[in-house]
N, CA, C and O atoms as a Tripos MOL2 file, in Angstrom:
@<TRIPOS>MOLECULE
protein
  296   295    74     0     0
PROTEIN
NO_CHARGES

@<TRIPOS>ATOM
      1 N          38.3920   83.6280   22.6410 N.3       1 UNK1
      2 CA         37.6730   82.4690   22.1450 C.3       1 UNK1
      3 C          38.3540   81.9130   20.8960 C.2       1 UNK1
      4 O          37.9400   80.7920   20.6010 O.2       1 UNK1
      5 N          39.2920   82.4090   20.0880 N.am      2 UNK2
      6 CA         39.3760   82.2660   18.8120 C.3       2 UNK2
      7 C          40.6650   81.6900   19.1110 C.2       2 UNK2
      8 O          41.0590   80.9660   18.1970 O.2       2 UNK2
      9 N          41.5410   81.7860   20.2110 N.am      3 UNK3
     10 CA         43.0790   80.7540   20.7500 C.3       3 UNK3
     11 C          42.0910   79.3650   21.3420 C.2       3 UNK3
     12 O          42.3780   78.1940   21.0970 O.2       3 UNK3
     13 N          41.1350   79.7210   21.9930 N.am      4 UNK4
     14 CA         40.5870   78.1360   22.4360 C.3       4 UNK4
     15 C          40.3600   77.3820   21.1110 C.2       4 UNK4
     16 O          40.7660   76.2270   20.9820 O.2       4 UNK4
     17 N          39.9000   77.8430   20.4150 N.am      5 UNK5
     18 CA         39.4060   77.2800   18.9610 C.3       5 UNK5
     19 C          40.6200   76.4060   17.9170 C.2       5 UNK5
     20 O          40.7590   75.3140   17.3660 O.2       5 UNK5
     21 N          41.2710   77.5940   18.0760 N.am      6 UNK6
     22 CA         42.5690   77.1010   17.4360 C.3       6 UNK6
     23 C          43.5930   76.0390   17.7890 C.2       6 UNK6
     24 O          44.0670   75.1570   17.0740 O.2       6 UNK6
     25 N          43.8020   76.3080   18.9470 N.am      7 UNK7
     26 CA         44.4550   75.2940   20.5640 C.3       7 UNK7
     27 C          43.4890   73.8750   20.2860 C.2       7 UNK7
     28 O          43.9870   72.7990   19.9530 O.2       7 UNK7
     29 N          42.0800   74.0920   20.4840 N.am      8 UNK8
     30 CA         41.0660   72.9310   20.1340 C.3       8 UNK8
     31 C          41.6610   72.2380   18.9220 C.2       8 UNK8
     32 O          42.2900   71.1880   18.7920 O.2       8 UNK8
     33 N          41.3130   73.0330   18.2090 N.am      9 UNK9
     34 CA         41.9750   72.4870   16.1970 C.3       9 UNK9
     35 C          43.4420   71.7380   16.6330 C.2       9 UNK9
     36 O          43.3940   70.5380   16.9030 O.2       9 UNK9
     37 N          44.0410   72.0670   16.6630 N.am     10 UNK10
     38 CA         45.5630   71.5260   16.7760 C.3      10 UNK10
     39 C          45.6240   70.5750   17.4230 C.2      10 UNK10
     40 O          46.1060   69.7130   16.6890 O.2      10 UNK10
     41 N          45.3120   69.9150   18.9670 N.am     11 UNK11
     42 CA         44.9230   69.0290   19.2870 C.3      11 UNK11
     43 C          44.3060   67.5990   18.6060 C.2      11 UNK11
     44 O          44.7050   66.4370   18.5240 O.2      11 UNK11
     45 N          43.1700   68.3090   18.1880 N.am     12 UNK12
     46 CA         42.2380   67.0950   17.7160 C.3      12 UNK12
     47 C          43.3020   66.7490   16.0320 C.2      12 UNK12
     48 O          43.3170   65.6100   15.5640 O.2      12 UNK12
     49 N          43.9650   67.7360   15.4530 N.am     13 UNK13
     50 CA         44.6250   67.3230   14.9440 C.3      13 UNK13
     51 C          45.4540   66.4580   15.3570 C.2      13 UNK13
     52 O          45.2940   65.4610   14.6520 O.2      13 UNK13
     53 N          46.3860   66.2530   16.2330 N.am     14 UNK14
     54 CA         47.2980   65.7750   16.8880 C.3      14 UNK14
     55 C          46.7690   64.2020   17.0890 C.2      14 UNK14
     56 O          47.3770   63.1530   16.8770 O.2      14 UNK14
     57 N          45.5110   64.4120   17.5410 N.am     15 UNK15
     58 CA         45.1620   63.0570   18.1110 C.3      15 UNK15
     59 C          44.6550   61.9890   16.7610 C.2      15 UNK15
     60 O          44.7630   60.7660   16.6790 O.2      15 UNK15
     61 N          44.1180   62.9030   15.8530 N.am     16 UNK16
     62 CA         43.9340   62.2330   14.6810 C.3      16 UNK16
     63 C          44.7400   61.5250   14.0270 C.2      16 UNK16
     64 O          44.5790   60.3530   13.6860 O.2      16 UNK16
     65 N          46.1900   62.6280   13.7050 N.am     17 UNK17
     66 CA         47.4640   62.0690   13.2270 C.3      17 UNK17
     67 C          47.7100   60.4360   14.3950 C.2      17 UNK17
     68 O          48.0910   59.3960   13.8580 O.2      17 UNK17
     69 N          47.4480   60.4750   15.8290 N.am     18 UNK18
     70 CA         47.8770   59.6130   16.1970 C.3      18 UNK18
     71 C          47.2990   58.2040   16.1350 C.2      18 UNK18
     72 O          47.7660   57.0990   16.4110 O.2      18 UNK18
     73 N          46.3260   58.5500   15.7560 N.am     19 UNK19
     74 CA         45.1500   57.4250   15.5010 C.3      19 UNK19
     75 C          45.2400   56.6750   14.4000 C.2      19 UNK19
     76 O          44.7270   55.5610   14.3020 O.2      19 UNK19
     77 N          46.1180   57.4350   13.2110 N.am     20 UNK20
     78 CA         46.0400   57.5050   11.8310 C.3      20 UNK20
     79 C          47.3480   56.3440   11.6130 C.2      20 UNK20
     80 O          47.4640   55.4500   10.7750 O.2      20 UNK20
     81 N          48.2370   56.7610   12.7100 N.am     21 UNK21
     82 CA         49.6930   55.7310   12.3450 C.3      21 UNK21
     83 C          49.3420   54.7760   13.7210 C.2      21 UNK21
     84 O          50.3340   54.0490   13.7800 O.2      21 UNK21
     85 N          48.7410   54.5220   14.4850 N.am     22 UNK22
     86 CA         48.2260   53.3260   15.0230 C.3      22 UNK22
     87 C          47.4860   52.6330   14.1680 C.2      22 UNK22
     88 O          47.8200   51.4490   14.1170 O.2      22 UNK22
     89 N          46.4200   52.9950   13.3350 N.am     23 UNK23
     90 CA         45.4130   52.3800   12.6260 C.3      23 UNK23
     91 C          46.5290   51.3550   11.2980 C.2      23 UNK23
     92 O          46.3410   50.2300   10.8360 O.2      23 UNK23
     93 N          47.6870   52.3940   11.0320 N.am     24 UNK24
     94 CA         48.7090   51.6520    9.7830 C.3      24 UNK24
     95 C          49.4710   50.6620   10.6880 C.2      24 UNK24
     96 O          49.3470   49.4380   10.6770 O.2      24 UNK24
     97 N          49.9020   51.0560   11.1060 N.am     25 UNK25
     98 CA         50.9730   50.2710   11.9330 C.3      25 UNK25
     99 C          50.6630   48.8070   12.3640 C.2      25 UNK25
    100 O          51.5570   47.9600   12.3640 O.2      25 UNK25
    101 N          49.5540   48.5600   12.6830 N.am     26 UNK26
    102 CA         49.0350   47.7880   13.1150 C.3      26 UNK26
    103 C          49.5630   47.1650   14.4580 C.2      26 UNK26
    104 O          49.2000   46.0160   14.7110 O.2      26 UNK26
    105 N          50.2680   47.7240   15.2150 N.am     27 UNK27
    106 CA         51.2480   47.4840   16.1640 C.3      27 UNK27
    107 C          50.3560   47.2540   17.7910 C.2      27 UNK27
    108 O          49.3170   47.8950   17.9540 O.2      27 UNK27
    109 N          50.7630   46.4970   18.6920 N.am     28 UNK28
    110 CA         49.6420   46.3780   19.8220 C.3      28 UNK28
    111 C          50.3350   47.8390   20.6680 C.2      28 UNK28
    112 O          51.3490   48.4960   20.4330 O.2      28 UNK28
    113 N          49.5300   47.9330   21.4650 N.am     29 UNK29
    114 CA         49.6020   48.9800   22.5290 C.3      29 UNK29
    115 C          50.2540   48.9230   23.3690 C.2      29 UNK29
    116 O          49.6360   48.0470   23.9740 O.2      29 UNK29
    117 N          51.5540   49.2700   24.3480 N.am     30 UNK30
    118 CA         52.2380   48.8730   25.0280 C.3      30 UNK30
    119 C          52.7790   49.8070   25.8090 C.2      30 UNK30
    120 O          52.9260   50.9410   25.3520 O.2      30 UNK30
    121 N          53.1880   49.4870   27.1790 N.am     31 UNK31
    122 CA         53.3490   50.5460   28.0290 C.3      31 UNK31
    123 C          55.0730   51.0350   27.9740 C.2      31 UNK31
    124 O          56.1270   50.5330   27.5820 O.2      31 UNK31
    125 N          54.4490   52.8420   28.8790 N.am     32 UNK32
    126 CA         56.1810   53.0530   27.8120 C.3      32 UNK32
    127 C          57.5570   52.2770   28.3420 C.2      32 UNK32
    128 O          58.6620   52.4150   27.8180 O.2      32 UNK32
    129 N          57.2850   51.5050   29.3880 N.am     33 UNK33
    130 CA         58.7290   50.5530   29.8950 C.3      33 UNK33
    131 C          58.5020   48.6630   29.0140 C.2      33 UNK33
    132 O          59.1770   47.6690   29.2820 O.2      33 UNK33
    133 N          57.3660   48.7600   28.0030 N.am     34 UNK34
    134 CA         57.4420   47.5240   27.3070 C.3      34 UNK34
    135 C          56.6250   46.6320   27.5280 C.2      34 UNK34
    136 O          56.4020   45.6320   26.8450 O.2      34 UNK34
    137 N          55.9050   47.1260   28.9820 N.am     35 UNK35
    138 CA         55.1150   45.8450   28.7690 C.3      35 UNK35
    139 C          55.9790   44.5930   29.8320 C.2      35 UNK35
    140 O          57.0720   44.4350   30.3750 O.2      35 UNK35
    141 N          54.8580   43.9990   29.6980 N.am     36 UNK36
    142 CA         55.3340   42.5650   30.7640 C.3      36 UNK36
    143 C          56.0530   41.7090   29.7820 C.2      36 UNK36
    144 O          56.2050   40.6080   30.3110 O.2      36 UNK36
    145 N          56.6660   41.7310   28.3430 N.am     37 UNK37
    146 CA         57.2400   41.1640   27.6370 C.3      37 UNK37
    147 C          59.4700   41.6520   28.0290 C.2      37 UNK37
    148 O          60.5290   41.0920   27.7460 O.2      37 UNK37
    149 N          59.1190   42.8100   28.6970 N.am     38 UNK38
    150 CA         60.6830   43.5100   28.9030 C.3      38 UNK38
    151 C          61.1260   42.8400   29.8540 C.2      38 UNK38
    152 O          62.3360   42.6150   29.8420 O.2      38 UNK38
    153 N          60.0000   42.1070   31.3950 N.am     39 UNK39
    154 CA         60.6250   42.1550   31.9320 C.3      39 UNK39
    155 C          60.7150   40.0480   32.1010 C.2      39 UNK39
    156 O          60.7840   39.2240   33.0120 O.2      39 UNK39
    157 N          60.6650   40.0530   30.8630 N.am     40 UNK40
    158 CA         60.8990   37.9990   30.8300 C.3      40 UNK40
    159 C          59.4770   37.5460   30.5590 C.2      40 UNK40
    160 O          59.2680   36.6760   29.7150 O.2      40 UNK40
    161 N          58.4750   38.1170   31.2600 N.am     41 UNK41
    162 CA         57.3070   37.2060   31.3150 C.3      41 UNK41
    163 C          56.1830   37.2120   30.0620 C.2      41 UNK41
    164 O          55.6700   38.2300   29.5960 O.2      41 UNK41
    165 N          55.9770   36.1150   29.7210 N.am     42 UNK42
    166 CA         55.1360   35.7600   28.3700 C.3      42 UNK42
    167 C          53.8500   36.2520   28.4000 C.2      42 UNK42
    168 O          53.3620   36.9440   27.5060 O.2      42 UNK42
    169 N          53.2180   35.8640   29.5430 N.am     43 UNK43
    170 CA         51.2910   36.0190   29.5230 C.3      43 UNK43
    171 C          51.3950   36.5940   31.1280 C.2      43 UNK43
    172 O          52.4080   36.6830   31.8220 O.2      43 UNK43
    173 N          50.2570   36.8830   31.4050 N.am     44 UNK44
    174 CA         49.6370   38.2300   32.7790 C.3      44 UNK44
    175 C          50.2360   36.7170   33.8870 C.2      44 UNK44
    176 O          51.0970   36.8070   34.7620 O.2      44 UNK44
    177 N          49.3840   35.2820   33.4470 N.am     45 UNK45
    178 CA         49.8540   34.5530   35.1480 C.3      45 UNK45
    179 C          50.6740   33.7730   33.9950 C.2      45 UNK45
    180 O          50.4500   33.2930   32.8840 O.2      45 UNK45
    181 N          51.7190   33.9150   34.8670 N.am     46 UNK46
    182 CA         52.8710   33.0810   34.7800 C.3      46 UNK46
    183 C          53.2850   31.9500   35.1380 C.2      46 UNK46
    184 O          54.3910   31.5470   35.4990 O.2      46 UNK46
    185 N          51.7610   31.2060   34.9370 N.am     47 UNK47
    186 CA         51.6980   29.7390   35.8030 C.3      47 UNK47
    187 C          52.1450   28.4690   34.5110 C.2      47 UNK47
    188 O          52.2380   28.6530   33.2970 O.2      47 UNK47
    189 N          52.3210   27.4340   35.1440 N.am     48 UNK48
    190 CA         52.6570   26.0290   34.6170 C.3      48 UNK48
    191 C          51.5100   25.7910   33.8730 C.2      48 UNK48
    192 O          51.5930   25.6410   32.6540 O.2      48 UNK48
    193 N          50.4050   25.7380   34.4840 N.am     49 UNK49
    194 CA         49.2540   25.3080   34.4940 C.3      49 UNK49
    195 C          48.2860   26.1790   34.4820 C.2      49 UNK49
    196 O          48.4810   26.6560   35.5990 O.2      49 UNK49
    197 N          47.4840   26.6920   34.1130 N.am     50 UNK50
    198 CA         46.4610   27.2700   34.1470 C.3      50 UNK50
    199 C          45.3480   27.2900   34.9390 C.2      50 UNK50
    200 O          45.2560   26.1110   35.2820 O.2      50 UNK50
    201 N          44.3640   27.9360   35.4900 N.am     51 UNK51
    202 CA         43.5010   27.9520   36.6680 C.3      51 UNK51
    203 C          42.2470   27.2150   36.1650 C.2      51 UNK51
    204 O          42.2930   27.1080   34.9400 O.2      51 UNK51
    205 N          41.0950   26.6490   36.7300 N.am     52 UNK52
    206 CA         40.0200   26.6970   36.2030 C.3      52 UNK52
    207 C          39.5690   27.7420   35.4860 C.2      52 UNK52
    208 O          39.1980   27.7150   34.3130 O.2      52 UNK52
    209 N          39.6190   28.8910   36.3970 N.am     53 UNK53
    210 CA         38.9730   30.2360   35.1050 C.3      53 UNK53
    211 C          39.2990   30.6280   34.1960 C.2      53 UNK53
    212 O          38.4840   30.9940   33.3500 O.2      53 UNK53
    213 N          40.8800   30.7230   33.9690 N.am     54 UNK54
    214 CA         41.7450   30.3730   32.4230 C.3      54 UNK54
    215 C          41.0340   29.8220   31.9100 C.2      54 UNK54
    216 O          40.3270   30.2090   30.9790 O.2      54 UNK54
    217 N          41.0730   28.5250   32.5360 N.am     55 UNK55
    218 CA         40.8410   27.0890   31.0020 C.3      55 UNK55
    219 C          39.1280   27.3140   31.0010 C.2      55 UNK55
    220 O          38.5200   26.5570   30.2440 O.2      55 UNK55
    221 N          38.4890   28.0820   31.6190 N.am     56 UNK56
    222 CA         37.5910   28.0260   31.3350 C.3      56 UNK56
    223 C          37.1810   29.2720   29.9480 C.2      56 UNK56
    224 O          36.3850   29.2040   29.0120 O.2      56 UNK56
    225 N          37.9960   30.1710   30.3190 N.am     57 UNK57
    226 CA         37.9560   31.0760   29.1160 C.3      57 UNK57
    227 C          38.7050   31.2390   28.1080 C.2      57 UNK57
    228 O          38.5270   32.0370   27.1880 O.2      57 UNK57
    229 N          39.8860   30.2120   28.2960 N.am     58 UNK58
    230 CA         40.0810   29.7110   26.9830 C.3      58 UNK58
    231 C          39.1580   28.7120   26.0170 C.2      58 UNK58
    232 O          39.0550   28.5530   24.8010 O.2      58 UNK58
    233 N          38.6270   28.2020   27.0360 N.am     59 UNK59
    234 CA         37.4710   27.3200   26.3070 C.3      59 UNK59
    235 C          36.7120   28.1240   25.1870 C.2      59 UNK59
    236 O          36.7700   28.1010   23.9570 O.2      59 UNK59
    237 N          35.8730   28.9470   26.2260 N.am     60 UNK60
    238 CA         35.1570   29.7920   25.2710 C.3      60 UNK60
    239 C          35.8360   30.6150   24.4410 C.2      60 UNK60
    240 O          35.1680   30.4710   23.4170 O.2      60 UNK60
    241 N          36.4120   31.1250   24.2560 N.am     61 UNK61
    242 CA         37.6380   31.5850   23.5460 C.3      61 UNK61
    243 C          37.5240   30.6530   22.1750 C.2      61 UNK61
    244 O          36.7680   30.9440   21.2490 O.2      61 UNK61
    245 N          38.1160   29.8590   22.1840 N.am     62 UNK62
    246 CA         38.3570   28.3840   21.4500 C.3      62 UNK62
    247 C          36.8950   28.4570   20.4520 C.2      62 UNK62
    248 O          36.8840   28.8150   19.2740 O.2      62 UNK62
    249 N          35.7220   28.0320   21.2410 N.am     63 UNK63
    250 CA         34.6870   28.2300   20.7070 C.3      63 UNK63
    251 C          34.3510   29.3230   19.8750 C.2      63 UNK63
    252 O          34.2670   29.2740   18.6480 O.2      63 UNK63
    253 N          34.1400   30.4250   20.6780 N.am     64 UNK64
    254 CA         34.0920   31.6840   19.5990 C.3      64 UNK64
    255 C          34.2480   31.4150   17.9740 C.2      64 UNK64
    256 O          33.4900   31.3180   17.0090 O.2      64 UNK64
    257 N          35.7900   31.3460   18.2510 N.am     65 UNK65
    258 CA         36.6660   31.6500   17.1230 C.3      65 UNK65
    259 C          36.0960   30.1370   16.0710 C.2      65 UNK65
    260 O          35.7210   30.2710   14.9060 O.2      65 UNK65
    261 N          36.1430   29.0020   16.6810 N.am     66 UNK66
    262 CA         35.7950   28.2500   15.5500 C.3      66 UNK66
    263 C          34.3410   28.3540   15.0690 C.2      66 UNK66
    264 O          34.1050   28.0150   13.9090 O.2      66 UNK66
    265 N          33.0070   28.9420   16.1230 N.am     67 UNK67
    266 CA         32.0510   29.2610   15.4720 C.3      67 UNK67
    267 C          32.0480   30.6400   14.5740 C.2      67 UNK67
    268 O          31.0550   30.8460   13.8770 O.2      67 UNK67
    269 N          33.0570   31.5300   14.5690 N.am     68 UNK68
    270 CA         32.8910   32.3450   14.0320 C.3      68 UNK68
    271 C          33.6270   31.7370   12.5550 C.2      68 UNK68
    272 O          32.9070   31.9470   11.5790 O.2      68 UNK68
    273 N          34.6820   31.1610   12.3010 N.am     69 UNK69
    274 CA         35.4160   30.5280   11.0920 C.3      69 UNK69
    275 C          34.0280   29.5890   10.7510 C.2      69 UNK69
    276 O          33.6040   29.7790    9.6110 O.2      69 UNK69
    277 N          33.5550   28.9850   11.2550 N.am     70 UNK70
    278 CA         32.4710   28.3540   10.1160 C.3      70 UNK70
    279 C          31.5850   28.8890    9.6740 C.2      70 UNK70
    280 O          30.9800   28.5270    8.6650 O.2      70 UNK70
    281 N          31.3630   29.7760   10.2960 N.am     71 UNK71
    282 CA         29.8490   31.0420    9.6350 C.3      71 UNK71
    283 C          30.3190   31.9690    8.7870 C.2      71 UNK71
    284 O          29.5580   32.7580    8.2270 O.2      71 UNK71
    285 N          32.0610   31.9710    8.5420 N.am     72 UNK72
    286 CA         32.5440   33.1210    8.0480 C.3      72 UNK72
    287 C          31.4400   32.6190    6.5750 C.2      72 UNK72
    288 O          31.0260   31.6330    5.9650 O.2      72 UNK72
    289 N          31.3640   34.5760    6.6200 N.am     73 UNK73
    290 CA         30.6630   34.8440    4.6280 C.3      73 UNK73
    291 C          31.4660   34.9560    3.3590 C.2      73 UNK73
    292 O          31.3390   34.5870    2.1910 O.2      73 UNK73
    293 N          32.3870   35.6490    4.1100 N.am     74 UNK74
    294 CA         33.7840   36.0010    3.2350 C.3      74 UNK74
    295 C          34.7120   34.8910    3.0520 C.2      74 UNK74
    296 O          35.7590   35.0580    2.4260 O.2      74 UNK74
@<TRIPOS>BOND
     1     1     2 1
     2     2     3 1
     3     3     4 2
     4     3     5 am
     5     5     6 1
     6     6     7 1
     7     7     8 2
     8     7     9 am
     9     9    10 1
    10    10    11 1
    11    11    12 2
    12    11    13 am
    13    13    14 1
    14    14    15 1
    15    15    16 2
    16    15    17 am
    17    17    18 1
    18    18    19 1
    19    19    20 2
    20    19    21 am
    21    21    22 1
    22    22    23 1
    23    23    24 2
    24    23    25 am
    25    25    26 1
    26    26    27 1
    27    27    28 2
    28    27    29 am
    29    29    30 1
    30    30    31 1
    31    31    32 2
    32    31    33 am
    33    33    34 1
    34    34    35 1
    35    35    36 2
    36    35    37 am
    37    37    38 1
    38    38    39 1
    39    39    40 2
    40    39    41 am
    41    41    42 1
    42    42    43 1
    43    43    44 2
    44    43    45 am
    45    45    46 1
    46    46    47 1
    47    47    48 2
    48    47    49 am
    49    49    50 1
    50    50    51 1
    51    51    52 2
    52    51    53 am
    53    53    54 1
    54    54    55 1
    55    55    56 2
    56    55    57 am
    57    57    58 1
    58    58    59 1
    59    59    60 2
    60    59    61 am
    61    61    62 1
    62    62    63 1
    63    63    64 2
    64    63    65 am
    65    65    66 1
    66    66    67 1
    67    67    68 2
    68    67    69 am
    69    69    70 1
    70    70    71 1
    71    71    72 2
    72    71    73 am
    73    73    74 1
    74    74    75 1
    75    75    76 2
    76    75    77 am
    77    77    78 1
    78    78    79 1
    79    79    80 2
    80    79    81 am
    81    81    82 1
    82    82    83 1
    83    83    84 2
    84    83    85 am
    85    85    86 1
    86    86    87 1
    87    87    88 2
    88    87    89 am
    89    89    90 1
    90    90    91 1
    91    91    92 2
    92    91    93 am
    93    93    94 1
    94    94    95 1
    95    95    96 2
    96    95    97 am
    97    97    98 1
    98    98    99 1
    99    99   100 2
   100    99   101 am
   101   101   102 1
   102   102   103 1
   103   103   104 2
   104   103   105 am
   105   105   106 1
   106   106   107 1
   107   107   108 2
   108   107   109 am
   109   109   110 1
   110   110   111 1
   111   111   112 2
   112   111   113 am
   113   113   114 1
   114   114   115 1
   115   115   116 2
   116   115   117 am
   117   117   118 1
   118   118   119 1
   119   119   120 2
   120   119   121 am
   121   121   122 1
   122   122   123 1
   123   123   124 2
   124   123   125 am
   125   125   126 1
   126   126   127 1
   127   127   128 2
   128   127   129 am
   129   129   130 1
   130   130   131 1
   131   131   132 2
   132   131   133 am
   133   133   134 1
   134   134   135 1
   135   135   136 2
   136   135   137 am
   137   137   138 1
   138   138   139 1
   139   139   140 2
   140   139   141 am
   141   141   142 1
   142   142   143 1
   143   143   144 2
   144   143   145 am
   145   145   146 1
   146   146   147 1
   147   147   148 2
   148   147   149 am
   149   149   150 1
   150   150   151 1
   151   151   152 2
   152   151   153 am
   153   153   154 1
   154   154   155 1
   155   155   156 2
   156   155   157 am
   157   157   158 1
   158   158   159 1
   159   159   160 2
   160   159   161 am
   161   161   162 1
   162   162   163 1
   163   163   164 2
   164   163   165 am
   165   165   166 1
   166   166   167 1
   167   167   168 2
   168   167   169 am
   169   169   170 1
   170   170   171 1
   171   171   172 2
   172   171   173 am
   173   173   174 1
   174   174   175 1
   175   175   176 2
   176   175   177 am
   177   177   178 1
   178   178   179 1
   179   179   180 2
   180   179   181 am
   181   181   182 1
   182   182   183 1
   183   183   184 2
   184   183   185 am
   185   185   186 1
   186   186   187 1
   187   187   188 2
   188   187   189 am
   189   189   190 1
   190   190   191 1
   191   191   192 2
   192   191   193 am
   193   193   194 1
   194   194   195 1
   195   195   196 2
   196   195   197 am
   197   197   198 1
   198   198   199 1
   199   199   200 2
   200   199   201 am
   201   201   202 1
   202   202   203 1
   203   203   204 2
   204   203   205 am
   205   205   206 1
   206   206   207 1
   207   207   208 2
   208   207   209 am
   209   209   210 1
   210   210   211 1
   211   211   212 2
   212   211   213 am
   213   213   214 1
   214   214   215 1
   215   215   216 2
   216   215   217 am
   217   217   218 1
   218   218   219 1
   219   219   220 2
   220   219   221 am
   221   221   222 1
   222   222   223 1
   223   223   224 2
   224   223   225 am
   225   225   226 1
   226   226   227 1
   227   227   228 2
   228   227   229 am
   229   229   230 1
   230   230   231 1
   231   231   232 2
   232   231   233 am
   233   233   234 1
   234   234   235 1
   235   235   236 2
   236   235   237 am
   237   237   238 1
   238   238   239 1
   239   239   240 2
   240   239   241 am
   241   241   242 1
   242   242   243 1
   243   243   244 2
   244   243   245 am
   245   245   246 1
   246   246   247 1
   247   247   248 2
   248   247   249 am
   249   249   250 1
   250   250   251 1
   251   251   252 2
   252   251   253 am
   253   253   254 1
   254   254   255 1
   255   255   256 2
   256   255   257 am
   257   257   258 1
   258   258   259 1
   259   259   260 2
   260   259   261 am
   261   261   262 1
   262   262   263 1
   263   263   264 2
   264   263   265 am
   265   265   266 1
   266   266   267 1
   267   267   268 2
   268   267   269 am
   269   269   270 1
   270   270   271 1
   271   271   272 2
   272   271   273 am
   273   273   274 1
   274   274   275 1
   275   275   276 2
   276   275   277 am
   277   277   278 1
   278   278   279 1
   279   279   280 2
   280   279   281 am
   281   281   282 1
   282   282   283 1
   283   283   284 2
   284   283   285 am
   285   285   286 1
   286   286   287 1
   287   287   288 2
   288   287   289 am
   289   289   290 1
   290   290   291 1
   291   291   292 2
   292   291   293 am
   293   293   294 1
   294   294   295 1
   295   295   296 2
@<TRIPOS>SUBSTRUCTURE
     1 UNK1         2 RESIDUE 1 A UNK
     2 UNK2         6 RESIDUE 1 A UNK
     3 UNK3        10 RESIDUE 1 A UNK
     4 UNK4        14 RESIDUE 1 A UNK
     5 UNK5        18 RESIDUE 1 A UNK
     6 UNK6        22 RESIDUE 1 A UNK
     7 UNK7        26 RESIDUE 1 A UNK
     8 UNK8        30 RESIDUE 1 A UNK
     9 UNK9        34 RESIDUE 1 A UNK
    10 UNK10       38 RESIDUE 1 A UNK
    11 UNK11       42 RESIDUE 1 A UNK
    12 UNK12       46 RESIDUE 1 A UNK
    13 UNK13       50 RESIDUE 1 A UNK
    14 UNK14       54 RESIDUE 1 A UNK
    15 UNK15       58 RESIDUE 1 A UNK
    16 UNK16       62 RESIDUE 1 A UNK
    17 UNK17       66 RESIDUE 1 A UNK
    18 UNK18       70 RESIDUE 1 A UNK
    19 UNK19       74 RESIDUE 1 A UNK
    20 UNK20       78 RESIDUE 1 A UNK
    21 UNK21       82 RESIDUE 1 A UNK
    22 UNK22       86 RESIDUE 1 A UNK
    23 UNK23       90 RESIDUE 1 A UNK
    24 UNK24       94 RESIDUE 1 A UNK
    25 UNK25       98 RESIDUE 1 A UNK
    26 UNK26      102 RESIDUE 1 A UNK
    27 UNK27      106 RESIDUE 1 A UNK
    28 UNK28      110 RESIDUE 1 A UNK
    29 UNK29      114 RESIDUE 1 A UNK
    30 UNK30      118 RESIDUE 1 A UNK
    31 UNK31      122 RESIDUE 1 A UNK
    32 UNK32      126 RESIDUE 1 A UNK
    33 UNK33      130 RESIDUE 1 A UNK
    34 UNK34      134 RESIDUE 1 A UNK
    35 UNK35      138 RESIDUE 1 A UNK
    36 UNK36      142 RESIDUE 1 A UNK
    37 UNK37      146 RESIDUE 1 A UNK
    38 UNK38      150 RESIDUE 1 A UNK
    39 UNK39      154 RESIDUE 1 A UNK
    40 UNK40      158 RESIDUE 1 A UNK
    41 UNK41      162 RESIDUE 1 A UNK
    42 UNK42      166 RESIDUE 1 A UNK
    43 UNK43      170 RESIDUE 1 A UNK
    44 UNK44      174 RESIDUE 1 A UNK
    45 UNK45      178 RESIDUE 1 A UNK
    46 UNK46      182 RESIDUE 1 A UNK
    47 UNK47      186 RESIDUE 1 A UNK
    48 UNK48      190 RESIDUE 1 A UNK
    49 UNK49      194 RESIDUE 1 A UNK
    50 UNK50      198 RESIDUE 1 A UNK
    51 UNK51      202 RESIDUE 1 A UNK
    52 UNK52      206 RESIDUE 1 A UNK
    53 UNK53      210 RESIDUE 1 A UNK
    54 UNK54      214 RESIDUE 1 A UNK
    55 UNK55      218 RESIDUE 1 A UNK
    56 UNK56      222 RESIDUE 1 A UNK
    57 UNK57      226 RESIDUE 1 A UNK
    58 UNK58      230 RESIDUE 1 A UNK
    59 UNK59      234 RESIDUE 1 A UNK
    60 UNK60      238 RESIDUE 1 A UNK
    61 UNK61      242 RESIDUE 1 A UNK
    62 UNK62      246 RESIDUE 1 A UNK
    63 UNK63      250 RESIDUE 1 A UNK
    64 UNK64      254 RESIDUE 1 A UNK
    65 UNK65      258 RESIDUE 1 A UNK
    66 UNK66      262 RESIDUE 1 A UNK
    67 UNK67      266 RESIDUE 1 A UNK
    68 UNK68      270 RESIDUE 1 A UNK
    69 UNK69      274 RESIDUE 1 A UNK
    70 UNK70      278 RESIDUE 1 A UNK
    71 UNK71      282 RESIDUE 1 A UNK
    72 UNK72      286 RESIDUE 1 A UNK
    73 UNK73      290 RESIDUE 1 A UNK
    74 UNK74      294 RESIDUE 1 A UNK
C-alpha cells in the first residue's frame, strides 16, 4: 500500500508540474503532429465562404463579446 501511495504522490505531482507550465505559458493546446496549422490549413472548414451555421455562430460570437465589453466592471 505504501508504493501505491507513493507511485500516487509522484504522479499527481507530475500532473501538477504540468498544469503549472501550461497555466505560465499561456500557449494553446496542440496535437503532437501540430495541429491543422502544419499541414497549410488556417480554420477546421476551409471554405471561401462560410455556411449558414458558421455565420450564424459567428454572429453570436460577435454578440457575446461586445455585450460582455460593455458590461465590463473592470
Amino acid at each position: 500500500m505504501q508504493i501505491f501511495l507513493i507511485t500516487f504522490g509522484v504522479f499527481m505531482l507530475v500532473i501538477a508540474a504540468m498544469a503549472i507550465g501550461y497555466i505560465f505559458q499561456k500557449k494553446t493546446i496542440s496535437g503532437s503532429c501540430g495541429a491543422l496549422g502544419s499541414v497549410g490549413i488556417e480554420k477546421e472548414c476551409d471554405c471561401p465562404e462560410p455556411c449558414d451555421n458558421r455565420k450564424k455562430k459567428m454572429a453570436k460570437e460577435e454578440a457575446r463579446r461586445k455585450m460582455l465589453e460593455e458590461n465590463r466592471i473592470i
